[in-house]
C-alpha positions in Angstrom: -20.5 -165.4 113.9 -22.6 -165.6 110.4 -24.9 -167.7 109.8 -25.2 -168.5 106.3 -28.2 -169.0 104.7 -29.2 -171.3 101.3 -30.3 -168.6 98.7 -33.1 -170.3 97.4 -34.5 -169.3 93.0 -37.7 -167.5 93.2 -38.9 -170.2 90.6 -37.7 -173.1 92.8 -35.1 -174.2 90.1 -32.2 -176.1 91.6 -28.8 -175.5 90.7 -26.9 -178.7 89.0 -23.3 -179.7 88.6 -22.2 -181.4 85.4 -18.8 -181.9 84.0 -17.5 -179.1 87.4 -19.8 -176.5 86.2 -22.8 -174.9 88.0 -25.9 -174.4 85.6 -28.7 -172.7 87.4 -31.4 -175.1 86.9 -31.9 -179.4 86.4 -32.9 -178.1 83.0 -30.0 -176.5 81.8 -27.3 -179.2 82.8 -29.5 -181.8 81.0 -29.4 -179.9 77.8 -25.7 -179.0 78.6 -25.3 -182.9 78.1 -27.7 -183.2 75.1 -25.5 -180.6 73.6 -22.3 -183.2 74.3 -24.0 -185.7 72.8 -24.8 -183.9 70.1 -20.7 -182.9 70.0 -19.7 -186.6 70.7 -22.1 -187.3 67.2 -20.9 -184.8 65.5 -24.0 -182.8 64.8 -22.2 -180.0 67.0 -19.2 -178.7 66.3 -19.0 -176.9 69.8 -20.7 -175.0 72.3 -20.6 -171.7 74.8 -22.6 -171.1 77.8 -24.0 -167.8 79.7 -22.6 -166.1 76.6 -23.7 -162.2 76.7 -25.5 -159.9 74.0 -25.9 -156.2 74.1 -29.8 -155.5 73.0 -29.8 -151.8 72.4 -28.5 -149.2 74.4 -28.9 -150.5 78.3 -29.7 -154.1 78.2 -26.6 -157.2 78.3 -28.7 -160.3 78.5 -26.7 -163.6 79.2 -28.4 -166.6 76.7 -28.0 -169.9 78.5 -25.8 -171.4 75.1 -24.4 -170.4 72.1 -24.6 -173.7 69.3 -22.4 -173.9 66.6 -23.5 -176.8 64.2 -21.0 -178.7 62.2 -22.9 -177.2 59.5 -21.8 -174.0 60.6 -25.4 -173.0 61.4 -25.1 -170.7 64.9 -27.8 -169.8 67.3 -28.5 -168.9 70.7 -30.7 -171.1 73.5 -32.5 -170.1 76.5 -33.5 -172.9 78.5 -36.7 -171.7 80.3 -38.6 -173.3 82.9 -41.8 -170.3 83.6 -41.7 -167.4 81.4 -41.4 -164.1 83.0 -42.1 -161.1 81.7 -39.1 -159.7 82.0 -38.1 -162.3 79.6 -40.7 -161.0 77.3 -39.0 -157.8 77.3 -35.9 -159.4 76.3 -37.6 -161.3 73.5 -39.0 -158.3 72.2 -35.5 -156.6 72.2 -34.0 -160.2 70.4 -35.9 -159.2 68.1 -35.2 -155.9 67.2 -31.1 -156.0 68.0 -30.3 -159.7 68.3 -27.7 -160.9 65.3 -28.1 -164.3 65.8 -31.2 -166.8 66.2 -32.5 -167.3 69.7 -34.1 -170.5 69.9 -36.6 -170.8 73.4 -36.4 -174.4 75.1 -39.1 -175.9 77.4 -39.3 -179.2 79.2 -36.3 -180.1 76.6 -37.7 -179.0 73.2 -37.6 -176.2 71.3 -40.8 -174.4 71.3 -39.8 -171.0 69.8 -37.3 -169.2 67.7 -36.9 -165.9 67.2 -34.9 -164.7 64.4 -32.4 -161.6 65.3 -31.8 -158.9 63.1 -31.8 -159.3 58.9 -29.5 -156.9 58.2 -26.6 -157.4 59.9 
């Protein structure tokens, strides 16, 4: 017989529910429902989650949303609660391969955004 054990985050984030879907972290389903919100007003014409981008030869990096305005502005969001530096590797790769804006949210504002790629 197994015993199963609770696989904690390393960061202590815990994993929410909202509308049947697991988000990894308090933070994310919160701004999952901002983004609704946001639909229900129509500032946001809709949204994607754990959407992946290939950043040069060997790196697929999931962003936590993809935002497409009513506007028909489109960006990326990564909803982070401690910056690792693994992150800053994949900031530093946004920036060279990304085609789309990545904007960086902390305790539920925007606090960065890097721009991807000019030429695309």
């Amino acid at each position: 017989m197994r015993i199963k054990i609770p696989r904690r985050n390393k960061y202590n984030a815990k994993a929410t529910e909202y509308r049947g879907w697991r988000f990894d972290s308090k933070a994310e389903a919160k701004y999952a429902q901002e983004l609704d919100q946001r639909k229900k007003s129509g500032e946001v014409y809709m949204w994607l989650r754990q959407t992946p981008f290939d950043l040069g030869e060997d790196t697929r990096y999931r962003a936590d949303f993809v935002v497409i305005e009513s506007d028909g502005t489109i960006y990326a969001v990564d909803v982070k609660g401690v910056e690792t530096s693994a992150f800053r590797i994949i900031r530093k790769r946004w920036e060279k391969y990304g085609e789309i804006p990545l904007r960086i949210v902390k305790k539920g504002k925007t606090v960065d955004e890097i721009i991807g790629r000019r030429n695309c």
